[in-house]
Backbone as ProteinMPNN parsed JSONL, in Angstrom:
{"seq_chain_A": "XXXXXXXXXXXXXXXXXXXXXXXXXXXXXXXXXXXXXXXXXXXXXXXXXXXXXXXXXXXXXXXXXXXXXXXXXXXXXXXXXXXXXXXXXXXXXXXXXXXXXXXXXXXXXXXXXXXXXXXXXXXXXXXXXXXXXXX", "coords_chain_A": {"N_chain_A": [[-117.49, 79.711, 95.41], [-118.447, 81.01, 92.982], [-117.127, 79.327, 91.171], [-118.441, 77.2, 91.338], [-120.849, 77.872, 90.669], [-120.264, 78.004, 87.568], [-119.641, 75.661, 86.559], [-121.751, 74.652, 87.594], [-123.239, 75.561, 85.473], [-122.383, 74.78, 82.983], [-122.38, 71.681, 83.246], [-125.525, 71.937, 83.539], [-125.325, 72.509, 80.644], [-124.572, 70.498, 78.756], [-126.504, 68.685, 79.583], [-128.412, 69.841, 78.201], [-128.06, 69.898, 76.054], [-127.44, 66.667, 76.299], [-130.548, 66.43, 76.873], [-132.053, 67.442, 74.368], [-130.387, 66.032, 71.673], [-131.471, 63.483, 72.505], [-134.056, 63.531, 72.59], [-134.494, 64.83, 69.895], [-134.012, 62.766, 68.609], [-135.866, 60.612, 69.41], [-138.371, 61.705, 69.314], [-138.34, 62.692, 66.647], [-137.107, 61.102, 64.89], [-137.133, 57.996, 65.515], [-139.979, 58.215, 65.669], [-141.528, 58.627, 68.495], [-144.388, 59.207, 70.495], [-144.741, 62.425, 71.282], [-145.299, 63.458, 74.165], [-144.047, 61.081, 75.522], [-140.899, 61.378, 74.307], [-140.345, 63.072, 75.409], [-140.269, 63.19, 78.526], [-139.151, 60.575, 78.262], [-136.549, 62.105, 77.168], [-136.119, 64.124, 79.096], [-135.616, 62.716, 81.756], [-133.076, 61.252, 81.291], [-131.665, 63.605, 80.303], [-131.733, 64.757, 82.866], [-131.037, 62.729, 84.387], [-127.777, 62.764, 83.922], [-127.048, 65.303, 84.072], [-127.216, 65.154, 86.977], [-125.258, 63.348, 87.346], [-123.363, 64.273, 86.442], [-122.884, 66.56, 88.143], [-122.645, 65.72, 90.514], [-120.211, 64.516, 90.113], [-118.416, 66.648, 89.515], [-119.391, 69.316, 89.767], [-120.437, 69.342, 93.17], [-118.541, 67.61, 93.891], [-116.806, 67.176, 95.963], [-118.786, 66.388, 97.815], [-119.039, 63.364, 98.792], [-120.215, 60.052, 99.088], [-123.444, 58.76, 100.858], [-126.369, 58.084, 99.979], [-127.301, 57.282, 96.764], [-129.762, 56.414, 95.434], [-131.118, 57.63, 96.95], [-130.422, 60.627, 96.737], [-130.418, 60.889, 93.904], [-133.181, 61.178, 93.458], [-133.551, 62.857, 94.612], [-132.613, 65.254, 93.563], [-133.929, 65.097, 91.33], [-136.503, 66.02, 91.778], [-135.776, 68.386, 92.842], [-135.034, 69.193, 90.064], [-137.462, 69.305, 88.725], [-139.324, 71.433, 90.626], [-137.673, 72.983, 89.978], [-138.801, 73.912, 87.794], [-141.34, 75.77, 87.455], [-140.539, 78.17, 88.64], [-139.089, 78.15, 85.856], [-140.777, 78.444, 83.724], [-142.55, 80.548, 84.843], [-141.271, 82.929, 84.69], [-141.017, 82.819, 81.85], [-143.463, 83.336, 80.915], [-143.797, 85.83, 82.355], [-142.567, 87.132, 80.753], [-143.269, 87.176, 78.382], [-145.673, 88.487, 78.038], [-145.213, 90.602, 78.656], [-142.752, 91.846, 76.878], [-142.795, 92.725, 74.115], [-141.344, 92.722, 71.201], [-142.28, 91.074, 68.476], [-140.408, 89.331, 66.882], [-137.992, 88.378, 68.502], [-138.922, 88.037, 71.031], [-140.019, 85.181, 71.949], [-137.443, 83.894, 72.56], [-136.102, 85.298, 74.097], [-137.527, 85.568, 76.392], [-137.567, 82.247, 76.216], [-134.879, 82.296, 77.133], [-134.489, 83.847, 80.116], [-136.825, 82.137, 81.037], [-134.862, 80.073, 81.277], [-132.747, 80.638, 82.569], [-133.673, 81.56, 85.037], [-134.715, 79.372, 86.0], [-132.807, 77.922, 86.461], [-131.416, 78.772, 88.507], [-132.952, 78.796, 90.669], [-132.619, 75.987, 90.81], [-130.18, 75.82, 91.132], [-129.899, 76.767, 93.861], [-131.448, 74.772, 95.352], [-130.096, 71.816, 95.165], [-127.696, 72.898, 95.932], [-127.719, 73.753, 98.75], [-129.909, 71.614, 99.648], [-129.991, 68.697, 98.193], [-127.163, 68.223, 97.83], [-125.984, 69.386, 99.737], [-127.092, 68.731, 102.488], [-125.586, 66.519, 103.575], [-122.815, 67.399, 102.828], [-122.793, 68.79, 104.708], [-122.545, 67.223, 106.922], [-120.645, 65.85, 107.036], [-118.517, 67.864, 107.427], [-118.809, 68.39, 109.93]], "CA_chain_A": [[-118.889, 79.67, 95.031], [-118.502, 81.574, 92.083], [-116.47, 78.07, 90.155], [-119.523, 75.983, 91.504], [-121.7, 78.492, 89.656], [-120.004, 77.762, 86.383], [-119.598, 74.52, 86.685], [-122.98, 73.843, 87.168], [-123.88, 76.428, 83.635], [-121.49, 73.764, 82.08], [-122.989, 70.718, 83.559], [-126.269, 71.838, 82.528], [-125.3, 72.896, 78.672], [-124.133, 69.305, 78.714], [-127.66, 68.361, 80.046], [-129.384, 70.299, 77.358], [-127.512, 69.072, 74.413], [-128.138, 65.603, 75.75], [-131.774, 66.3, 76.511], [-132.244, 67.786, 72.316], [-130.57, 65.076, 71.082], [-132.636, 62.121, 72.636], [-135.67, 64.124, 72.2], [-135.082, 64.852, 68.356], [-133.796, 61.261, 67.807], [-136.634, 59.371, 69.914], [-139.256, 62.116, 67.975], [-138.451, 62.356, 64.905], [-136.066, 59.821, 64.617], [-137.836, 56.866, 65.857], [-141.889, 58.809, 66.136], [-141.838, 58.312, 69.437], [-145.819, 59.864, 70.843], [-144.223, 63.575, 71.669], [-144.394, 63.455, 75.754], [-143.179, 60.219, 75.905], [-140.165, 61.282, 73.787], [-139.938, 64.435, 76.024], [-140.282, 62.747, 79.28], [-137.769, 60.078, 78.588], [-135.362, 62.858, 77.337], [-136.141, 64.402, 80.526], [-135.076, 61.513, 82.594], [-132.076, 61.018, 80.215], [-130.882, 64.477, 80.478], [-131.521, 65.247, 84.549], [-129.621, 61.804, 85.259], [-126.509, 63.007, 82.843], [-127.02, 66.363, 84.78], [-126.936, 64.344, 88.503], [-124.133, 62.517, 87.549], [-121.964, 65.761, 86.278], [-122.966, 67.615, 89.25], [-122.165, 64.715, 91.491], [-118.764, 64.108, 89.72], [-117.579, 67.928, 88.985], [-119.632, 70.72, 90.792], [-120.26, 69.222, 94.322], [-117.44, 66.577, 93.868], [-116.487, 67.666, 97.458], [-119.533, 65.96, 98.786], [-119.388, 62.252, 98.323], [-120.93, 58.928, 99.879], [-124.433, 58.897, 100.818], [-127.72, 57.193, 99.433], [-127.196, 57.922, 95.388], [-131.001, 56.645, 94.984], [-131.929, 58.772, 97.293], [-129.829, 61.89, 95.824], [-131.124, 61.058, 92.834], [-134.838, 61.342, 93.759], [-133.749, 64.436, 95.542], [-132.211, 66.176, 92.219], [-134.867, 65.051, 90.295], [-138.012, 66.745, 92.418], [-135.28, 70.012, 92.934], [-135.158, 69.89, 88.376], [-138.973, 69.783, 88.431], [-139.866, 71.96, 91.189], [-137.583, 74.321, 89.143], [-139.62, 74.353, 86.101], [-142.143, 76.625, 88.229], [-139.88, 79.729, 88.295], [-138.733, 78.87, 84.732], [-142.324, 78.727, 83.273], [-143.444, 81.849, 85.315], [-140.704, 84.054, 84.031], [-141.021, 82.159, 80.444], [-144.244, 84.018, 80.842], [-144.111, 86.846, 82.438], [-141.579, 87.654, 80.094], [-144.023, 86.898, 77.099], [-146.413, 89.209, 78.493], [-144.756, 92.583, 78.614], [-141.879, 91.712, 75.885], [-143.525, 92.856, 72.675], [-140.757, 92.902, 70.051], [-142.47, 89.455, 68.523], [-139.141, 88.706, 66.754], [-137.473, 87.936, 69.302], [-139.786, 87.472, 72.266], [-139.895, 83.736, 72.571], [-135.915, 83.433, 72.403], [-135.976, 86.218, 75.266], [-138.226, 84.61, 77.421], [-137.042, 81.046, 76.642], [-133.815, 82.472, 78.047], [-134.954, 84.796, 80.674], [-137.088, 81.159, 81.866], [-133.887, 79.279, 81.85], [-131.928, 81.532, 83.713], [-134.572, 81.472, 86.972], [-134.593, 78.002, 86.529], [-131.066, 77.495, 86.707], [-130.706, 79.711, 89.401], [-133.7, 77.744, 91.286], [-131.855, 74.648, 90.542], [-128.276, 75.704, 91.337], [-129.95, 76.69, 95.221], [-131.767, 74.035, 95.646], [-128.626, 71.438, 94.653], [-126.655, 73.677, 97.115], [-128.317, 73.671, 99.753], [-130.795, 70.244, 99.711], [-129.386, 67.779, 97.181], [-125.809, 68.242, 98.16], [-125.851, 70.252, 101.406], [-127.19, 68.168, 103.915], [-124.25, 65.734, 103.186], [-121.516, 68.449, 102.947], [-122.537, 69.492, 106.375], [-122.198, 66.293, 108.0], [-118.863, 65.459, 106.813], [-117.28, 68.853, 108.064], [-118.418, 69.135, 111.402]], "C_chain_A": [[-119.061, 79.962, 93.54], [-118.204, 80.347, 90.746], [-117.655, 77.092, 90.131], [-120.38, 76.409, 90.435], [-121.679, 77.951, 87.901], [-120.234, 76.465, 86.318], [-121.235, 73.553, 86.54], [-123.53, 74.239, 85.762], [-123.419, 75.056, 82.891], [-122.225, 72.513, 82.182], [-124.322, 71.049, 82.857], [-126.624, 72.291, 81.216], [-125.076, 71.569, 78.236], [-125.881, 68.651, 78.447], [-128.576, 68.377, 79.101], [-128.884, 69.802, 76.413], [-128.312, 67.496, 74.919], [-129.447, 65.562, 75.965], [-132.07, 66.51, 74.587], [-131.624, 66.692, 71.714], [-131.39, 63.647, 70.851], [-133.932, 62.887, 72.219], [-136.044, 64.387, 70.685], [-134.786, 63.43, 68.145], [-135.125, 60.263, 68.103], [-138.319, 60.474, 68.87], [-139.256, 62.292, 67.04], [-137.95, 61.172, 64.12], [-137.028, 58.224, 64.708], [-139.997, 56.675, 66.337], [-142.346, 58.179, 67.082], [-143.29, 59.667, 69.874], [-144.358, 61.472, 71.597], [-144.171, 63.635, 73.277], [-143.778, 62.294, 76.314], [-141.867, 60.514, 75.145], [-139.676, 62.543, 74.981], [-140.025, 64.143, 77.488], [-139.262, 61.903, 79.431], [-136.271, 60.854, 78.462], [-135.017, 63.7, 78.419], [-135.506, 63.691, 81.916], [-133.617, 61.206, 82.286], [-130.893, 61.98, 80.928], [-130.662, 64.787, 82.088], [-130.642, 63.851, 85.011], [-128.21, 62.154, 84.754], [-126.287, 64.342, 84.075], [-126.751, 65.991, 86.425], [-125.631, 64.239, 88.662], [-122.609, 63.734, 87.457], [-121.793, 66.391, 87.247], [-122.387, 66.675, 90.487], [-120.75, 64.901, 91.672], [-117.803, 65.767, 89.631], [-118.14, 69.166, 90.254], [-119.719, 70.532, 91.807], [-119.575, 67.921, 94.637], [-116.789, 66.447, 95.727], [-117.534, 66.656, 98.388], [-120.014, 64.638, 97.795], [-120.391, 61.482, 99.39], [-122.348, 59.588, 100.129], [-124.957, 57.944, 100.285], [-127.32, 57.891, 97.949], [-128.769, 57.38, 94.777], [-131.566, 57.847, 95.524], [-131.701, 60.213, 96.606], [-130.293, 61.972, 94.152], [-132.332, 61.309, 92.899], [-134.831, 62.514, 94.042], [-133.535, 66.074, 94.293], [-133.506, 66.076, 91.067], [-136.108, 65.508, 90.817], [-137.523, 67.85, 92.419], [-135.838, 70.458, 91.459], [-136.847, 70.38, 88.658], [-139.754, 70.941, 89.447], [-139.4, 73.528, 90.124], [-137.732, 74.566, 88.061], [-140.344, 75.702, 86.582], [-141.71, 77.732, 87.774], [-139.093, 79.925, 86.831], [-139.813, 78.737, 83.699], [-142.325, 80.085, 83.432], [-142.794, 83.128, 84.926], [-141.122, 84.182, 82.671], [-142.146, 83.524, 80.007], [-144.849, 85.103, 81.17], [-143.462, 87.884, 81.252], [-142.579, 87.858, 78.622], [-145.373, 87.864, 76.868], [-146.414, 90.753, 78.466], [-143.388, 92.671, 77.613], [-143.238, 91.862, 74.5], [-142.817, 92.92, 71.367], [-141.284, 91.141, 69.688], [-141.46, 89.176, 67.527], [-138.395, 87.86, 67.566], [-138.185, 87.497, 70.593], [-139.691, 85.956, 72.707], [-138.684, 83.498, 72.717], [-135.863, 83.833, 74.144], [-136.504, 85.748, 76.229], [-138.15, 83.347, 77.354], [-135.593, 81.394, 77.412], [-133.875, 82.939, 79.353], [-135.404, 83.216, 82.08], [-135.721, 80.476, 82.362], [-133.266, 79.465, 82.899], [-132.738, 81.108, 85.171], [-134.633, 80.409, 87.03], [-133.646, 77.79, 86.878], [-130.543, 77.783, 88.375], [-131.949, 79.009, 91.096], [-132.935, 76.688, 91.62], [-130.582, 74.589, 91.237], [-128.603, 75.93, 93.352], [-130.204, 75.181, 95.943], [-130.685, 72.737, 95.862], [-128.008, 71.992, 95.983], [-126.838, 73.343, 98.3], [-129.575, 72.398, 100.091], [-130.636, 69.132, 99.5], [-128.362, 67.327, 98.003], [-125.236, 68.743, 99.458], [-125.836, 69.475, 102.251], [-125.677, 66.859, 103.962], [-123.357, 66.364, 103.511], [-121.781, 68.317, 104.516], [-121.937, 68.688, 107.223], [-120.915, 65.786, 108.02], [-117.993, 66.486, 107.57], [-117.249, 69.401, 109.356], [-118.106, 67.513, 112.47]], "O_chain_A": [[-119.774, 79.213, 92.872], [-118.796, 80.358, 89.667], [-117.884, 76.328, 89.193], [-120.686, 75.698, 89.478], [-122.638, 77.627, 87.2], [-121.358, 76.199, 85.893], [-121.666, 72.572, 85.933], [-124.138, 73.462, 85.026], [-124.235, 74.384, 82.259], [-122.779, 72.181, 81.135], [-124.468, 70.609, 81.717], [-127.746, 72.444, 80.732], [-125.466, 71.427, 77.077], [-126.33, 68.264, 77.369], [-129.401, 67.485, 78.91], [-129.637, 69.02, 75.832], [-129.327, 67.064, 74.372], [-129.953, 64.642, 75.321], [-132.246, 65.578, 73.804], [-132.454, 66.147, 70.987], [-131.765, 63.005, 69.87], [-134.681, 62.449, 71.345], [-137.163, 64.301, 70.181], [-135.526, 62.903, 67.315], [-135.45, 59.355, 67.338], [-139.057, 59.972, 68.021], [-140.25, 62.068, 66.35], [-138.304, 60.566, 63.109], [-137.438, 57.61, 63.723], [-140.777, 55.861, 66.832], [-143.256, 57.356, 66.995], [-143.145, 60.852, 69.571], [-143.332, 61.256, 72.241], [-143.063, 63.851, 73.768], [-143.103, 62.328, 77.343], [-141.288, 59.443, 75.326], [-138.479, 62.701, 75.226], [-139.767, 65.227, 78.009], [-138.452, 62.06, 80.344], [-135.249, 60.613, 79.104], [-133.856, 63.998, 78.696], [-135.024, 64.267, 82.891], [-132.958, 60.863, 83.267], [-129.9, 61.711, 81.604], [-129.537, 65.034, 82.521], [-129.735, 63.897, 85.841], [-127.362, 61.613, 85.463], [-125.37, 64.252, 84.891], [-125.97, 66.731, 87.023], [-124.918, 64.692, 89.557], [-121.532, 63.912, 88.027], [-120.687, 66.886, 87.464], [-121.655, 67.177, 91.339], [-120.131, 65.243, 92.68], [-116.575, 65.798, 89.703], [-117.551, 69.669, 91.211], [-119.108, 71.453, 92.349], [-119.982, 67.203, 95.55], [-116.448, 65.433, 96.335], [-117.181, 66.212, 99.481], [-120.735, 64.57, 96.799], [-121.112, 62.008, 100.238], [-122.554, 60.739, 99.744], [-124.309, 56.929, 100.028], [-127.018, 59.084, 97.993], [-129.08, 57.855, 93.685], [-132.204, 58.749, 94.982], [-132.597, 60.838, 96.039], [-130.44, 62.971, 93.447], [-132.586, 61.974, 91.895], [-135.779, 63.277, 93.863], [-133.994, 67.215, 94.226], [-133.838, 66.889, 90.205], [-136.996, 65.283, 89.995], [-138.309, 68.737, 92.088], [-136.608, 71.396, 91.251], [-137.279, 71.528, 88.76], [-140.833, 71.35, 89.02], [-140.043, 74.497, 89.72], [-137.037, 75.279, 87.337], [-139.921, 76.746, 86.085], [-142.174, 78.326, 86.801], [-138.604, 80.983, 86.435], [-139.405, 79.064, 82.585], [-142.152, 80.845, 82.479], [-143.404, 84.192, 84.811], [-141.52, 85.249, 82.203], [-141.923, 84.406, 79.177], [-145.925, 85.513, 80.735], [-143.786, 89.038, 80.974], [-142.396, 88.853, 77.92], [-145.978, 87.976, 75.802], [-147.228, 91.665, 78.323], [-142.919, 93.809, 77.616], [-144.227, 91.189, 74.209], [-143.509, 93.152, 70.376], [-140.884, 90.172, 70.334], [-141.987, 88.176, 67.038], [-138.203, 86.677, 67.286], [-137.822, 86.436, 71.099], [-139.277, 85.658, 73.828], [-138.674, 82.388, 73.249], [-135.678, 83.083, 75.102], [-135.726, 85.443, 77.133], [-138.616, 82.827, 78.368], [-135.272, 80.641, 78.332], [-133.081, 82.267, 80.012], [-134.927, 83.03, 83.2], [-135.457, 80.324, 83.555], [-133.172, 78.771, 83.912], [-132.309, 80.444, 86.115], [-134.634, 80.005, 88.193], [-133.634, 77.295, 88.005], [-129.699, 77.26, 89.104], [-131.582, 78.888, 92.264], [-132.605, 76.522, 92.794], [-130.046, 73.62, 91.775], [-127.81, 75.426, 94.146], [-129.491, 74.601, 96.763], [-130.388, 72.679, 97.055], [-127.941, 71.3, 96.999], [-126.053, 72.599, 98.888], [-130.121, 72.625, 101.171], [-130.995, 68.31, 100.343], [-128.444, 66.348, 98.745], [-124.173, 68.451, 100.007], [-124.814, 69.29, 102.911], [-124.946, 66.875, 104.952], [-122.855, 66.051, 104.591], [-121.021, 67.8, 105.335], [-121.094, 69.007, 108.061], [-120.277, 65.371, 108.988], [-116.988, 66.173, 108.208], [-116.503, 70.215, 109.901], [-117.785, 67.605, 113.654]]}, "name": "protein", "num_of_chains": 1, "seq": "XXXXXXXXXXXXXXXXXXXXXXXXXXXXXXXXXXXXXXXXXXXXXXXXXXXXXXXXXXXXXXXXXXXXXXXXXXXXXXXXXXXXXXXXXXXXXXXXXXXXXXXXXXXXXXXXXXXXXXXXXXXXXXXXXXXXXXX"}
């Protein structure tokens, strides 16, 4: 469990680089309107993130529908914005060093997202699959 864990951190540091790069290249780079530049890097980065997680962290659990698994990873990412918003901000709320505060609570969000993300994935995404193969 513990290798899946990483694996997925890795997968999505991957994710985030290539979300920031499409997102500074298609906004600044090419002045793409700001949520369409942040929407397609969104799309960009969670399929890059699918495909890693597919290929590396639950590599174990193949075949299946891959539209469907994709539809399924991509409602898990967004559901787990939720818990990395609500930290983002609880965190922003009772953190008062304003130096650092937004770093702290952009990390703080990530983390609960991640950790959202990495269940969901586990158990929804990738699970119902696993199961059926091993019994």
């Amino acid at each position: 469990m513990s290798s899946r864990i990483v694996s997925f951190a890795v997968v999505g540091g991957v994710g985030f680089l290539a979300d920031s790069a499409l997102f500074s290249a298609l906004y600044y780079g090419l002045e793409f309107e700001i949520l369409s530049a942040r929407v397609a890097s969104f799309l960009f980065a969670a399929t890059i993130t699918w495909l890693g997680n597919r290929m590396f962290t639950f590599a174990n659990v193949t075949g299946g529908n891959t539209v469907i698994q994709w539809l399924k990873f991509m409602t898990s990412a967004t559901v787990s914005l939720l818990p990395n918003l609500a930290m983002f901000k609880l965190i922003m709320l009772f953190y008062t060093n304003e130096s650092t505060s937004v770093m702290v609570a952009f990390i703080g969000g990530v983390l609960s997202g991640m950790v959202s993300n990495f269940l969901l994935n586990q158990y929804w995404v990738f699970g119902k699959e696993e199961a059926i193969r091993t019994h």
